[in-house]
N, CA, C and O atoms as a DFTB+ gen file, in Angstrom:
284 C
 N C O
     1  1      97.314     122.045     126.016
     2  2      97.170     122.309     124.601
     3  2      97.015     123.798     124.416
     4  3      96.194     124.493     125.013
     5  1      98.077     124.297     123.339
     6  2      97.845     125.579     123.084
     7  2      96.631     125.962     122.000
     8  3      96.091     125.191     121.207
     9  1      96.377     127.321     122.196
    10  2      95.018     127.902     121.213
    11  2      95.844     127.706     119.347
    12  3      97.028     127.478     119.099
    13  1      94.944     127.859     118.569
    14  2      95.761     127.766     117.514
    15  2      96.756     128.752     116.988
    16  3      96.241     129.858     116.823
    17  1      97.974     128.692     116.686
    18  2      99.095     129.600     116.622
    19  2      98.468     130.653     115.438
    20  3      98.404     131.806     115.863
    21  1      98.051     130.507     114.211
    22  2      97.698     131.011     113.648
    23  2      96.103     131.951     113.276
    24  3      95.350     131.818     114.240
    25  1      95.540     132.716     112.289
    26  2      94.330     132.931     112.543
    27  2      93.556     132.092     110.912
    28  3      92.389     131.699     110.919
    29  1      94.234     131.995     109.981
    30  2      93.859     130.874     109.060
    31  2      93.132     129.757     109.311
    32  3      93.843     128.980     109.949
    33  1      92.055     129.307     109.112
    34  2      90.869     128.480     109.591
    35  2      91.658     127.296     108.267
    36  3      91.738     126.204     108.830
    37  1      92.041     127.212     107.268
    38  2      92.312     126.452     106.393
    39  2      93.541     125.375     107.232
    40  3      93.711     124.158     107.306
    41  1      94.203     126.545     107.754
    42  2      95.733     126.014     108.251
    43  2      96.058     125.909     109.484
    44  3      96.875     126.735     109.890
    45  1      95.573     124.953     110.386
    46  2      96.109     125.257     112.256
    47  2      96.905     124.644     112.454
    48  3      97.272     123.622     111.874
    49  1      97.518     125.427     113.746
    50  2      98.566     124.552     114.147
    51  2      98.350     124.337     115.756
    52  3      98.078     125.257     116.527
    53  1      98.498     123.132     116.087
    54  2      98.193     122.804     117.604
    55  2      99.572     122.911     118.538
    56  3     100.517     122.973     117.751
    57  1     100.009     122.953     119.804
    58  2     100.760     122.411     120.508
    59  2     100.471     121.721     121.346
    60  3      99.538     122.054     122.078
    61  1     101.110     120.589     121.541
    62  2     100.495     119.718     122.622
    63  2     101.640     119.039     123.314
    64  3     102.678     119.031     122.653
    65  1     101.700     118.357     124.720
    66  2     102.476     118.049     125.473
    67  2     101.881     116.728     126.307
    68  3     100.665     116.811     126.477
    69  1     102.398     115.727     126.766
    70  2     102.587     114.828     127.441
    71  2     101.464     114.536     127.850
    72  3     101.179     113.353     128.032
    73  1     100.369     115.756     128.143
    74  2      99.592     116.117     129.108
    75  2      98.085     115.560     127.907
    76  3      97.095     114.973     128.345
    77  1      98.204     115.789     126.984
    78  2      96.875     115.842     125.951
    79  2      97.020     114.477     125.280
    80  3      96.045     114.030     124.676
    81  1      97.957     113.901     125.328
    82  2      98.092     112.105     125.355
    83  2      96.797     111.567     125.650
    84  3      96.211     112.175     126.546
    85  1      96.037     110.358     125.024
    86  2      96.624     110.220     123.713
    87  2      96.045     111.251     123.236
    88  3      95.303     111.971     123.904
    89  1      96.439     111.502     121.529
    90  2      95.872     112.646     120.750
    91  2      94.561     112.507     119.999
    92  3      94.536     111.618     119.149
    93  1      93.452     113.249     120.173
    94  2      92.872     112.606     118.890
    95  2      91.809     114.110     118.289
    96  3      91.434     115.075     118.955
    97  1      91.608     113.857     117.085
    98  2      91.278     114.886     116.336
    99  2      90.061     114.613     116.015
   100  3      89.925     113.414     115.770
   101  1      88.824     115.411     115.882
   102  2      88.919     117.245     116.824
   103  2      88.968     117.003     118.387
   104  3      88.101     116.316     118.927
   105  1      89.858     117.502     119.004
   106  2      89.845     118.344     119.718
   107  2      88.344     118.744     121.000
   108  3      87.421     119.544     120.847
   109  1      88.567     118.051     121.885
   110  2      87.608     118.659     123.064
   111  2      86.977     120.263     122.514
   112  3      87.766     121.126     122.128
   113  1      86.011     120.416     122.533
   114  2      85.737     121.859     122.606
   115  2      85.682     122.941     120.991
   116  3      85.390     124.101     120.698
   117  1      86.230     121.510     120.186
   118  2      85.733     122.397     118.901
   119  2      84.822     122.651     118.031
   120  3      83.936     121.853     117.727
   121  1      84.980     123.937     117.492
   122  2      83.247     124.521     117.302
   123  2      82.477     123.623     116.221
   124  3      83.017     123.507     115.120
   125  1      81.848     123.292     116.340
   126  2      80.619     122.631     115.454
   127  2      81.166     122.503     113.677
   128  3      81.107     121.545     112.907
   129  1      81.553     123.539     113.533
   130  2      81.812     123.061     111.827
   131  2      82.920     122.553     111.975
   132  3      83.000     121.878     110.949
   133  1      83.902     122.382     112.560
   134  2      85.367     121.453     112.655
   135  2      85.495     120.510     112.641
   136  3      86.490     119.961     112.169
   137  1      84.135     119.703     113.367
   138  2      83.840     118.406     113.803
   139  2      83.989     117.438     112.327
   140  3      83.591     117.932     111.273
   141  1      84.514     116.212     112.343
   142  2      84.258     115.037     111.421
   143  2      85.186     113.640     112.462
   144  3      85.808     113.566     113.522
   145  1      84.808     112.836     111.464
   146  2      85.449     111.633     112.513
   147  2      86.292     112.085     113.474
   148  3      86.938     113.091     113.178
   149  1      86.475     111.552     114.669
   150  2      87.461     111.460     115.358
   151  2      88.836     110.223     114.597
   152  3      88.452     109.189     114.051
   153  1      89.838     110.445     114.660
   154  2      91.303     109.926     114.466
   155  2      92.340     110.352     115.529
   156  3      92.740     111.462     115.878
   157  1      92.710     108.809     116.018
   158  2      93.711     108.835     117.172
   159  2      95.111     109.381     116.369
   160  3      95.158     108.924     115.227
   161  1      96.258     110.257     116.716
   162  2      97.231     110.323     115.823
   163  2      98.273     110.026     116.812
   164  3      98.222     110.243     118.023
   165  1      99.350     109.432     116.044
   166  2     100.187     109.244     116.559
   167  2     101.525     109.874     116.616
   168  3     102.396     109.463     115.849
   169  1     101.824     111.021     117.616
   170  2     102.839     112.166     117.396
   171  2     104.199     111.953     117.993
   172  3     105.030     112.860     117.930
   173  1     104.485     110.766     118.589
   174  2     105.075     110.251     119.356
   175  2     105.926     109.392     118.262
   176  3     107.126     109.622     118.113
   177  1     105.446     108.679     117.723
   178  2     106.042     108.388     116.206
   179  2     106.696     109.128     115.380
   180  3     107.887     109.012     115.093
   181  1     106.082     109.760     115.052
   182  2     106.709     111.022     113.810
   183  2     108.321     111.552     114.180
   184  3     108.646     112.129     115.218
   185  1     109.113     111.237     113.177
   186  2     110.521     111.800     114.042
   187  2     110.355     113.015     113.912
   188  3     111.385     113.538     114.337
   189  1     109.310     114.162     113.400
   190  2     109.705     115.586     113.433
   191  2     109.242     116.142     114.603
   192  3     109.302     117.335     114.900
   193  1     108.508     114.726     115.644
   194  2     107.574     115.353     116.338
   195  2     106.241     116.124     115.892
   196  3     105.546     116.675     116.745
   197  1     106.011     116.141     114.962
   198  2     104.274     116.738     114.136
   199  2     103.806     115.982     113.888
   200  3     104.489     114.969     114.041
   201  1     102.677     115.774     113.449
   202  2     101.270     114.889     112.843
   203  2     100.200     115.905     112.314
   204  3     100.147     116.970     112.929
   205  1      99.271     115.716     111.179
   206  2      98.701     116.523     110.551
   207  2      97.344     115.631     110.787
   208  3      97.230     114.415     110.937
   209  1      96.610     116.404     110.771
   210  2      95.565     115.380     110.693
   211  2      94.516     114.810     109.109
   212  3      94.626     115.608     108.178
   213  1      94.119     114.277     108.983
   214  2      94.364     113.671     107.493
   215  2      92.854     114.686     107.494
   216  3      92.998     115.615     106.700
   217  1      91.637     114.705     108.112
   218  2      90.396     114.786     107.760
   219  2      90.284     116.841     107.349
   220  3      89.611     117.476     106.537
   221  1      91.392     117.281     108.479
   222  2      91.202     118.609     108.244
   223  2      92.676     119.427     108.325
   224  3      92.864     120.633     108.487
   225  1      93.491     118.519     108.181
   226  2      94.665     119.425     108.055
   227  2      95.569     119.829     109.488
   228  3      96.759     120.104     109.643
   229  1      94.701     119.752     110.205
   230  2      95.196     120.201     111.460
   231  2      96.694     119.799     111.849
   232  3      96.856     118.579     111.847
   233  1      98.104     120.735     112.264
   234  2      99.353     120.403     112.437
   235  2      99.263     120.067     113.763
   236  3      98.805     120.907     114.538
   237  1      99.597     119.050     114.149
   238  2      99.763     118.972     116.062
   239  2     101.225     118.711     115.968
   240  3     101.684     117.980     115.090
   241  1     102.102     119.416     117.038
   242  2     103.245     119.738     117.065
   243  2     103.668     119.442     118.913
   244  3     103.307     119.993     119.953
   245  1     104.510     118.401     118.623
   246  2     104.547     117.805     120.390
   247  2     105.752     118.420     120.683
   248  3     106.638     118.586     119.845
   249  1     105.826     118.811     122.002
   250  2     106.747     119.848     122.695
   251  2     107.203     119.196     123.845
   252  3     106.289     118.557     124.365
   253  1     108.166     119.120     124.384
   254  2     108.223     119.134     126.663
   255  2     108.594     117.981     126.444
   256  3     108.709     117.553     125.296
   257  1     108.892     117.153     127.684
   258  2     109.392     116.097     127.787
   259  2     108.317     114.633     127.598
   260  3     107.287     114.431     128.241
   261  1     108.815     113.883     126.705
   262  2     108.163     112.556     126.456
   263  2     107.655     112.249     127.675
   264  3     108.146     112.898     128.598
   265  1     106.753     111.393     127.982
   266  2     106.064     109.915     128.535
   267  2     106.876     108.683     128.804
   268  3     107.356     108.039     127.872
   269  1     107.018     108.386     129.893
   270  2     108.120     107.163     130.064
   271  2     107.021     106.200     130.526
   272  3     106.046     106.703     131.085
   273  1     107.073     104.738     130.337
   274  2     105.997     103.725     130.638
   275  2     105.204     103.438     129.624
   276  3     105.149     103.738     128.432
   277  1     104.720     102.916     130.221
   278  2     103.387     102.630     128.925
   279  2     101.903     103.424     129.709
   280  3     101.653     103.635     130.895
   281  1     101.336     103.641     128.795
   282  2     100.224     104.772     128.887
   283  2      99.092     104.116     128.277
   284  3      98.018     104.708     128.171
């Protein structure tokens, strides 16, 4: 998972890969005011490949080669 592309606290954008499966929002390691429910998203779905997250906006943007199998 990349750091957030931008410096806008309103507006992030995540990258994530194969590797951060499944997804879920926030995020391991984020700072204390970011925090609210956790939500599994499903980016693997989305034909643009993105998912936003509903509670804070957050863009997660899936990159690299899919997951073959079931996971």
């Amino acid at each position: 998972m990349s750091a957030p592309d931008n410096t806008n606290d309103s507006q992030r954008e995540v990258t994530i890969t194969a590797a951060d499966l499944p997804l879920a929002c926030p995020r391991p390691g984020s700072p204390l005011w970011a925090r609210h429910p956790r939500v599994y998203l499903d980016v693997l779905k989305a034909p643009s490949g993105e998912v936003a997250c509903p509670y804070c906006g957050t863009l997660y943007r899936f990159t690299g080669a899919r997951p073959t199998g079931h996971h």
